[in-house]
Each structure stands twice: as structure tokens, then as C-alpha cells.
C-alpha positions, -999 to 999 in steps of 0.1 A, spaced: -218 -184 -294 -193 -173 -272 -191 -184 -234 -209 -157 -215 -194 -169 -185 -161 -153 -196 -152 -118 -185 -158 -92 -214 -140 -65 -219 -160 -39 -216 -166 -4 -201 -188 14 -179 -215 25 -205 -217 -11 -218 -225 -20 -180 -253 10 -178 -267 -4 -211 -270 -40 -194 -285 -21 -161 -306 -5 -181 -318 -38 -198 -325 -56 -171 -345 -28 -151 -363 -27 -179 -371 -66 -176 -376 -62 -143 -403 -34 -149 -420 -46 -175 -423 -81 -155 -437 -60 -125 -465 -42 -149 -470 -71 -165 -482 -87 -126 -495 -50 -115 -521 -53 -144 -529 -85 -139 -538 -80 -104 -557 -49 -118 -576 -70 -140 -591 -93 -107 -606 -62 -95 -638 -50 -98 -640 -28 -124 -647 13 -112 -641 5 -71 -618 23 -45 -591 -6 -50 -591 -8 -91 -586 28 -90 -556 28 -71 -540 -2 -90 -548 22 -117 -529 47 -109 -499 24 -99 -500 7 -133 -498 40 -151 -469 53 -132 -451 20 -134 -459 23 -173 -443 55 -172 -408 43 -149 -407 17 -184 -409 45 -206 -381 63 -184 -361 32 -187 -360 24 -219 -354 62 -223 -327 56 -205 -311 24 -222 -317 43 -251 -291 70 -244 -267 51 -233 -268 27 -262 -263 60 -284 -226 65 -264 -215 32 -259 -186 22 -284 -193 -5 -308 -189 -41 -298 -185 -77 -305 -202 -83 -274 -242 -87 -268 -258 -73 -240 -261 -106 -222 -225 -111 -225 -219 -80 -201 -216 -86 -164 -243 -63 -145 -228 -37 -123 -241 -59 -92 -215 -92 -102 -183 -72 -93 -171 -110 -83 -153 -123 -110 
């Protein structure tokens, strides 16, 4: 395993492929609580609807997403180096 503290050497679409990733994570985390709030609602009132509706569009910004993540996998070059292992566009520090 190599030290993912490390700078990699990588280029911009290996960066959009790990910004992809973790929006994605992020997404998928904020469904995952959307629905669950959804869930402690009663069932067919003003308020469940509405969650409703913002679960399905947040299902739909995943599916945009990994849409996303998957084009940009298709262009990156070939790597040695895992997704983790890139920095995100956001750590600019090192």
C-alpha cells in the first residue's frame, strides 16, 4: 500500500474522477438521510410528499454523478494510482 499522504502525480481528469467520487459519497450519504427522514413521516401527508419529491431529485443528482465520474474515468490515462490516492481539487495545500 502506498502512503496516500504523498503527492501523486497526476492530472486534472484524475482530480475530476476523485471529485466525482466523492460528490457521489456525499450524495448518496445525503439520500441515504433524506429517505430516512422520509421514512418517519406519515405515510400520504403534505410533508411525506415533499420529502418525496426531494428524494427523487436527489436520486436523480446520484445518477448525474455517477454519470459523470463515469465519463471522466473513460478519458483519464491509466494509473498506478487509486482514486483515494488523488488529492481532491479542494487540498491545493501540499
Amino acid at each position: 500500500m502506498r502512503d496516500a499522504t504523498l503527492p501523486c502525480m497526476s492530472d486534472e481528469r484524475h482530480r475530476k474522477v476523485r471529485d466525482d467520487s466523492d460528490e457521489l459519497l456525499t450524495a448518496l450519504d445525503r439520500l441515504k438521510n433524506m429517505e430516512r427522514a422520509k421514512r418517519d413521516t406519515d405515510i400520504s401527508t403534505p410533508p411525506f410528499h415533499d420529502l418525496a419529491e426531494e428524494v427523487e431529485q436527489q436520486a436523480r443528482h446520484v445518477f448525474d454523478v455517477a454519470a459523470a465520474e463515469t465519463v471522466h474515468g473513460e478519458v483519464a490515462p491509466t494509473t498506478d494510482v487509486s482514486t483515494n490516492e488523488v488529492r481532491p481539487t479542494a487540498d491545493r495545500s501540499h
